[in-house]
Wavefront OBJ file of the C-alpha trace (Angstrom):
o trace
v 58.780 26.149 -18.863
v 55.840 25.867 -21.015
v 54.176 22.538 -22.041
v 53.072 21.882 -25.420
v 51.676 18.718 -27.424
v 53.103 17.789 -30.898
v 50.373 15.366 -32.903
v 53.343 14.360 -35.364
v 51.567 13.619 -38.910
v 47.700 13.275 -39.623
v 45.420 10.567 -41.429
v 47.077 7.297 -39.768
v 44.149 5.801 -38.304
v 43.947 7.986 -34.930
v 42.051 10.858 -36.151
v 39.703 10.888 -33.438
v 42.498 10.173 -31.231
v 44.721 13.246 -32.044
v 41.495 15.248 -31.372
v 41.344 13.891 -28.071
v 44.762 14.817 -27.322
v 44.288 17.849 -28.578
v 41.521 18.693 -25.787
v 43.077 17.040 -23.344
v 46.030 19.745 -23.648
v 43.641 22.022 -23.500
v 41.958 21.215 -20.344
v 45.530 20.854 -18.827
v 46.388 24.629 -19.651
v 48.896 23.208 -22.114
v 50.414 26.125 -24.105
v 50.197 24.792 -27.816
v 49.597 21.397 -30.214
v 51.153 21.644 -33.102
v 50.471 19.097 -36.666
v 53.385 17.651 -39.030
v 53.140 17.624 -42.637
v 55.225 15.782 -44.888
v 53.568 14.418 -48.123
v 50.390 13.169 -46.622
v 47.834 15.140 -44.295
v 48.479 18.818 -44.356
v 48.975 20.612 -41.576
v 46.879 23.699 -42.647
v 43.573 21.533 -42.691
v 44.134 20.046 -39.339
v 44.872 22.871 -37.216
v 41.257 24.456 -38.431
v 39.834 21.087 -36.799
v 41.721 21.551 -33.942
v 41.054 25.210 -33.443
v 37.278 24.602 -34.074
v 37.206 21.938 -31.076
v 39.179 23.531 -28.249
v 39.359 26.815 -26.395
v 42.600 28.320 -24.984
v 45.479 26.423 -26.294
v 47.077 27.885 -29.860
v 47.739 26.025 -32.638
v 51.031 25.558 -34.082
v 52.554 24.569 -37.565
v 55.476 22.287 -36.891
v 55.800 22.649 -39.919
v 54.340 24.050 -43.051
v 56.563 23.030 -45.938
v 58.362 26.027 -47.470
v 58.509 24.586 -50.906
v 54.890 23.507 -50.810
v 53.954 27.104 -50.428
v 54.239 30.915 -52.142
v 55.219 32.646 -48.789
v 52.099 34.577 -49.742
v 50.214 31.643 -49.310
v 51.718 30.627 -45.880
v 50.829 34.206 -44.858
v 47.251 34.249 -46.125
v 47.038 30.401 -44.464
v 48.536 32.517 -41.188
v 46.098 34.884 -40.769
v 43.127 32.710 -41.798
v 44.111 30.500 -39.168
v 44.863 33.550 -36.707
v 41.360 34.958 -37.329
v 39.540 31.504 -37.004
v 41.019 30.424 -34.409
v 40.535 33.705 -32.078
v 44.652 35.049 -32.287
v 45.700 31.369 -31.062
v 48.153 30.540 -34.755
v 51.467 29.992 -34.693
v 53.656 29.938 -37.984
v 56.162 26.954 -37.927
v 58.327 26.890 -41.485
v 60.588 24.467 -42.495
v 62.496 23.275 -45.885
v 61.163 19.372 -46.033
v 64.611 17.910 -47.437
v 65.745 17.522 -50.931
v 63.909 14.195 -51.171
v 60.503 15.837 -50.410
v 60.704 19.114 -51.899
v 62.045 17.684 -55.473
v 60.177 14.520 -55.476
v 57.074 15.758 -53.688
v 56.865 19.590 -54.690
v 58.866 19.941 -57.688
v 60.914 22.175 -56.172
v 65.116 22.632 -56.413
v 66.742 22.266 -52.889
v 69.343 24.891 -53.634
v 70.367 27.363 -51.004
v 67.686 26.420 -48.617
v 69.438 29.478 -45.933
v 68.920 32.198 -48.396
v 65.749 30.789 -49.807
v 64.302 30.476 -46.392
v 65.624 34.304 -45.177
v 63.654 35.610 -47.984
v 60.689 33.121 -47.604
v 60.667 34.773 -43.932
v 60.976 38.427 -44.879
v 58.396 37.982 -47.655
v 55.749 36.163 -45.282
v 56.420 38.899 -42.606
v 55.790 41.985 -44.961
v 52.767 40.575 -46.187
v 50.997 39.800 -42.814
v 52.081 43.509 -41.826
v 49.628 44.443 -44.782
v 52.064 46.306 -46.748
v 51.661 46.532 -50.373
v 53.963 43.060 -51.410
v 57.476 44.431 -53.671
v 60.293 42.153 -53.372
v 63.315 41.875 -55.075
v 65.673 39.376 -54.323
v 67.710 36.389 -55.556
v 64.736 33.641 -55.086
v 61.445 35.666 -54.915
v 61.006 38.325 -57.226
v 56.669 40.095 -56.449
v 55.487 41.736 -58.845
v 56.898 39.678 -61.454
v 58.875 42.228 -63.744
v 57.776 43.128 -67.537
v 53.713 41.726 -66.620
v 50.637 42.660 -65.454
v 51.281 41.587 -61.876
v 50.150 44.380 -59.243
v 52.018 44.902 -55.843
v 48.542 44.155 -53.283
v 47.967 43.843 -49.870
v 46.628 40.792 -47.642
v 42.567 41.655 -47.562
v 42.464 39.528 -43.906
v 43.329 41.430 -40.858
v 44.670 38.362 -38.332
v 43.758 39.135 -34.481
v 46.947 39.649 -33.391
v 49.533 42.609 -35.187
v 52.635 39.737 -34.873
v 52.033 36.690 -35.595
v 54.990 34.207 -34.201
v 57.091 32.861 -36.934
v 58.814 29.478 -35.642
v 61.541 27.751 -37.874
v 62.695 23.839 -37.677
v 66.141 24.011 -37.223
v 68.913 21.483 -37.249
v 72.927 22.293 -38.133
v 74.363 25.820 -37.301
v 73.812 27.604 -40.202
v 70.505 27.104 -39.834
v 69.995 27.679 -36.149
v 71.614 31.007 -36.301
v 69.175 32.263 -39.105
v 66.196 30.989 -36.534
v 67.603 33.557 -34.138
v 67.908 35.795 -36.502
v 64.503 35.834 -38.460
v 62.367 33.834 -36.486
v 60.161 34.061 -32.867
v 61.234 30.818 -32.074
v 63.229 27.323 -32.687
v 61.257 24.134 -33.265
v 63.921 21.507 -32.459
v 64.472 17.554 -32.729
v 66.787 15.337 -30.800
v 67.338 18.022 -28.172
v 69.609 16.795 -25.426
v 69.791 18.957 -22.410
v 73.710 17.945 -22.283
v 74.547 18.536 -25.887
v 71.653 21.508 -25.684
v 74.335 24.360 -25.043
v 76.343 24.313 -28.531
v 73.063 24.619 -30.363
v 71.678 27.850 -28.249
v 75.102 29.233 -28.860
v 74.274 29.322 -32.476
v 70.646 30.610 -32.151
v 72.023 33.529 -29.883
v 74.727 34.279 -32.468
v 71.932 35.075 -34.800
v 70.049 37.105 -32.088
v 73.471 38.859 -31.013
v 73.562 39.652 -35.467
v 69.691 40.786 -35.824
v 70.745 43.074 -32.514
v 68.511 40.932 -30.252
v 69.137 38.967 -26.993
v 67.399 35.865 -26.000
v 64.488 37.200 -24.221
v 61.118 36.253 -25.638
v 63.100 33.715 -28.042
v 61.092 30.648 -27.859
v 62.927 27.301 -27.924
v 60.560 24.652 -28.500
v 61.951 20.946 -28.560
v 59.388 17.937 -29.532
v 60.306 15.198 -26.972
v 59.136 11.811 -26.895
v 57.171 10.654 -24.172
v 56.853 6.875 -23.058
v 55.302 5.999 -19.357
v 56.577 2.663 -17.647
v 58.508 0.858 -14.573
v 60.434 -0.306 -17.673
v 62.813 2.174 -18.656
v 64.517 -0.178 -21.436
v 60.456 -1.129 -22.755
v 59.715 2.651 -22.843
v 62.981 3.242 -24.769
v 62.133 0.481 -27.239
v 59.187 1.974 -28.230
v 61.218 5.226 -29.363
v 63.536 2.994 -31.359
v 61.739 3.064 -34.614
v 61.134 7.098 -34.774
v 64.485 7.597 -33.780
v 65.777 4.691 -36.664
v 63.412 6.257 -39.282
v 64.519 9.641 -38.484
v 68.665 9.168 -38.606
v 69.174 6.768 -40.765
v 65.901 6.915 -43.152
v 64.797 10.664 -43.726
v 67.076 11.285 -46.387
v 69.592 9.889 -48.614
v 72.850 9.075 -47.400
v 74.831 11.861 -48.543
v 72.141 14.542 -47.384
v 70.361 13.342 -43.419
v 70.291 16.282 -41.406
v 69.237 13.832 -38.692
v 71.960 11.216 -39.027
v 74.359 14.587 -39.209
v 73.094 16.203 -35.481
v 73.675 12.445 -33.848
v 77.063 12.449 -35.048
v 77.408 16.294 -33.662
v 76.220 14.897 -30.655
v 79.103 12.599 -30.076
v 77.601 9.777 -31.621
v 79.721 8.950 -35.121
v 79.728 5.639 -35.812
v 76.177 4.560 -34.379
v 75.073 7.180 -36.738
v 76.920 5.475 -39.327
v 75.551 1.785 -38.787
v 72.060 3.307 -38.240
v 72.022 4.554 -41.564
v 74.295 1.626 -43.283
v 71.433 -0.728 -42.029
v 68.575 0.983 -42.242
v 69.024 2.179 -46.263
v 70.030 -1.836 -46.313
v 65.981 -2.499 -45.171
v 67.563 -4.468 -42.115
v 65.078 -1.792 -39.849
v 65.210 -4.525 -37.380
v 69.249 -3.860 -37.265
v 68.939 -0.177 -37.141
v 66.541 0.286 -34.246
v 68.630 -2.104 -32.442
v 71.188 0.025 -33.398
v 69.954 3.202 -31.416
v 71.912 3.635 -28.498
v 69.662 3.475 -25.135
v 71.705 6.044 -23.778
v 71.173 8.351 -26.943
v 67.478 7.653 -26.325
v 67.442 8.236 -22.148
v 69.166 11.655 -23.321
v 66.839 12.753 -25.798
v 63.242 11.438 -24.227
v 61.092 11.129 -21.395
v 61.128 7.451 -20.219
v 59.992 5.984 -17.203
v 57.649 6.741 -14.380
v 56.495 9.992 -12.840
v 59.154 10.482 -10.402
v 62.041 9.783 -13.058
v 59.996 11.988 -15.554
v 60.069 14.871 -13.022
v 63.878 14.452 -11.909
v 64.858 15.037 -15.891
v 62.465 17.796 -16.625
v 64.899 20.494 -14.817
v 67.439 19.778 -17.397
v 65.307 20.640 -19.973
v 64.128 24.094 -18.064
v 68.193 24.857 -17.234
v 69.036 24.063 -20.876
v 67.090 26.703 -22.425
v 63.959 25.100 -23.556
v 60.885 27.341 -22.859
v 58.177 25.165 -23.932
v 58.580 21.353 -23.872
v 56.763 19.819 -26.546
v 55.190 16.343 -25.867
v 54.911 13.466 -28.506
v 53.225 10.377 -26.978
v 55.059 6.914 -28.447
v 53.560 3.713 -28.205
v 50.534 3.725 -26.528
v 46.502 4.204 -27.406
v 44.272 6.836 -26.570
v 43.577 6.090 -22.980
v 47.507 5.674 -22.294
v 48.465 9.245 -23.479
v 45.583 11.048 -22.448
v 47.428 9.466 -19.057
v 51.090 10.226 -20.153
v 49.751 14.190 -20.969
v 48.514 14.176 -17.575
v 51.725 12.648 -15.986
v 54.047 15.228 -17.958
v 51.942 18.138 -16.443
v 51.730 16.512 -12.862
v 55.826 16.034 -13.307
v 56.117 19.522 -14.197
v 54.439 20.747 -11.433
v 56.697 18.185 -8.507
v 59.556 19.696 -10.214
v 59.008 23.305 -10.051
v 59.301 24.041 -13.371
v 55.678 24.475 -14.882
v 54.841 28.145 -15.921
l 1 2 3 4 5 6 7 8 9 10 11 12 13 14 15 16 17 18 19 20 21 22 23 24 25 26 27 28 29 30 31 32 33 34 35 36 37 38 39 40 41 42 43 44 45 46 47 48 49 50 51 52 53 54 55 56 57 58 59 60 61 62 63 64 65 66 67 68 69 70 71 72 73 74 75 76 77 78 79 80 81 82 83 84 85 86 87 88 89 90 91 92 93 94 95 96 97 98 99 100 101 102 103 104 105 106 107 108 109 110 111 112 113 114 115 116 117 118 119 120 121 122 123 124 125 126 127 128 129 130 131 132 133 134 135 136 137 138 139 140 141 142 143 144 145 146 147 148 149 150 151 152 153 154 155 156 157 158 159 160 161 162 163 164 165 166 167 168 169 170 171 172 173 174 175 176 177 178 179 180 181 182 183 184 185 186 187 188 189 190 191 192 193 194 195 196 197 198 199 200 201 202 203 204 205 206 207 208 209 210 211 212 213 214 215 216 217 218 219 220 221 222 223 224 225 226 227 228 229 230 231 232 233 234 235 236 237 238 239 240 241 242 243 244 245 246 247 248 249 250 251 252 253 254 255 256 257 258 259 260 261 262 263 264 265 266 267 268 269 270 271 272 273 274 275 276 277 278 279 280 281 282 283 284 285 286 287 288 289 290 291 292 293 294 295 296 297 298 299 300 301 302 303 304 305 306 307 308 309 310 311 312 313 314 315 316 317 318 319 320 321 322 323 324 325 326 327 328 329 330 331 332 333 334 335 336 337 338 339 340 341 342 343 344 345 346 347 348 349
C-alpha cells in the first residue's frame, strides 16, 4: 500500500505550510499530494507550485471540477502539468454538486453519469492527440453548421497515459470509475463497510472487460496523532459535520447519503437537521466517535499501525493522508508517524 498526502483546499492562511508538507512527502518517498478545489484556490495553479518545489512525488488533482472546465481544457491543463512537472500529473475529475456547479459555474447538474462518461472519453481522445470529433448527447466538437475545425492537442505530455482518477461516492457512480477511470478517489472509506463499494467499482471493470489489477483505490483519510483517542477524534468532528450534513442541500448530500449506506441513518439525519439549523456545535457533537475511529487514523503510533492492515486488506492501494488539527511542526510529525506505522505493519510498498 502506497502513501499519499491530500493538502485539502488552498489560500487559508497555510500556504507556506502546505508547501512544507508537500516536501516532506517527498523526502518520505510518499507516492503523491494531491490539491482540492471548490470555489476558492484552484487546484491547477497549485500543483505547478508544488511540482516546481519537489522532486519524485506526482501531483494529483483531487479534484478538478468538471463543470468548471471544457474537457479540452482539463486535457490541455493535463499535459501542461505532465510536461512541467517531468511525467509526475495525475488527472482527478469530479462533478462539484449541484450547489457549486449552478451557483459557482453556471452550469445545469443534470445527468452528471452520462455527462461525466463523455467528459472522460472526450479528455482521453484529446491527450491521445487525435484530431477532437465528438458527437454525443452533452458534448458535441466541432460545433455543427460553424467554422469550428476538428484539431489536435499541440503539447506532447511525458508520459503516453496519463492516469485519469474520478471522486466517487454512490454506486452508480463507482461503477463508471471502474469503468472509465485509472483509479477511485474516495471519502469516508471504512475498511468494514469498504467491500460493498469495491463490489461496485469491479462491476464496472468486469463491464469495460477489465479486472482489478492496476485499479488504483485511493481513499483521503484523516490523520490526528495523540494518547487521546476521543481529543484526536474531536478534531475530525467539524470536517466530518461540514461534510454530511453541510455540503449540499438537504434533498441532494452525497455525503449525508454514504453515512446512512454505512449503517448510520438517523445520525445522518440529526447531523444534517442541525447543522442546516446553524446549531454546528449540535452537529459535530452529533458525529458518532465510532463512525469517526472507523473512518480515520486516531491515536498513537502503535494504534495507527494496528489499523493500517485493514486499510491494505480492504482494497485501498494508496492511503491518502489529510493532517487535522495541528500546525506545521505537528504534521510534518504525523507524515512521519504514518510512514514509520506503515513500515511496523508490513504494509508500506
Amino acid at each position: 500500500m502506497r502513501l499519499g498526502l491530500n493538502l485539502g483546499y488552498w489560500g487559508a492562511g497555510a500556504d507556506t505550510d502546505n508547501l512544507a508538507l508537500a516536501r516532506e512527502a517527498d523526502r518520505l518517498g510518499f507516492a503523491v499530494v494531491w490539491a482540492a478545489e471548490a470555489y476558492g484556490s484552484d487546484a491547477a495553479t497549485v500543483l505547478s507550485w508544488v511540482a516546481a518545489q519537489t522532486e519524485r512525488i506526482d501531483v494529483g488533482s483531487a479534484v478538478f471540477q468538471i463543470p468548471a472546465r471544457s474537457p479540452a481544457m482539463a486535457a490541455m491543463t493535463a499535459a501542461t502539468l505532465d510536461t512541467l512537472s517531468g511525467g509526475r500529473f495525475r488527472l482527478g475529475l469530479g462533478v462539484s454538486g449541484p450547489q457549486v456547479s449552478e451557483g459557482w459555474h453556471g452550469v445545469r447538474f443534470d445527468k452528471p453519469l452520462a455527462r461525466t462518461r463523455e467528459y472522460v472519453a472526450i479528455v482521453r481522445k484529446a491527450l491521445r492527440r487525435e484530431r477532437l470529433r465528438y458527437a454525443g448527447e452533452h458534448y458535441t466538437l466541432p460545433l455543427p453548421d460553424g467554422p469550428g475545425k476538428a484539431l489536435t492537442l499541440t503539447v506532447h505530455p511525458v508520459r503516453e497515459h496519463i492516469p485519469v482518477y474520478l471522486a466517487a461516492v454512490g454506486p452508480r457512480n463507482l461503477e463508471l470509475a471502474g469503468e472509465v477511470a485509472d483509479g477511485w478517489l474516495a471519502i469516508f472509506y471504512s475498511p468494514e463497510y469498504a467491500a460493498e463499494a469495491l463490489a461496485h467499482v469491479a462491476a464496472g471493470r468486469t463491464a469495460a472487460g477489465l479486472s482489478m489489477d492496476g485499479f488504483d483505490a485511493v481513499p483521503t483519510v484523516p490523520v490526528v496523532l495523540g494518547d487521546d483517542v476521543a481529543a484526536a477524534a474531536d478534531a475530525v468532528r467539524p470536517y466530518t459535520a461540514l461534510y454530511v450534513g453541510g455540503m449540499g442541500s438537504r434533498e441532494k448530500n452525497f455525503y449525508n447519503a454514504q453515512m446512512i449506506r454505512m449503517g448510520w441513518p438517523a445520525e445522518a439525519a440529526e447531523i444534517q437537521d442541525r447543522y442546516l439549523s446553524r446549531d454546528y456545535e449540535g452537529a459535530m457533537a452529533a458525529v458518532p466517535r465510532a463512525f469517526l475511529e472507523q473512518t480515520s487514523l486516531l491515536g498513537d503510533r502503535a494504534r495507527i499501525a494496528d489499523r493500517l492492515p485493514a486499510y491494505a486488506e480492504a482494497g485501498v492501494t494508496t492511503l491518502s493522508v489529510a493532517c487535522h488539527g495541528g500546525d506545521v511542526e505537528r504534521n510534518i510529525a504525523t507524515l512521519r508517524t504514518v510512514a514509520e506505522a506503515a513500515e511496523q505493519a508490513g504494509v508500506a510498498e
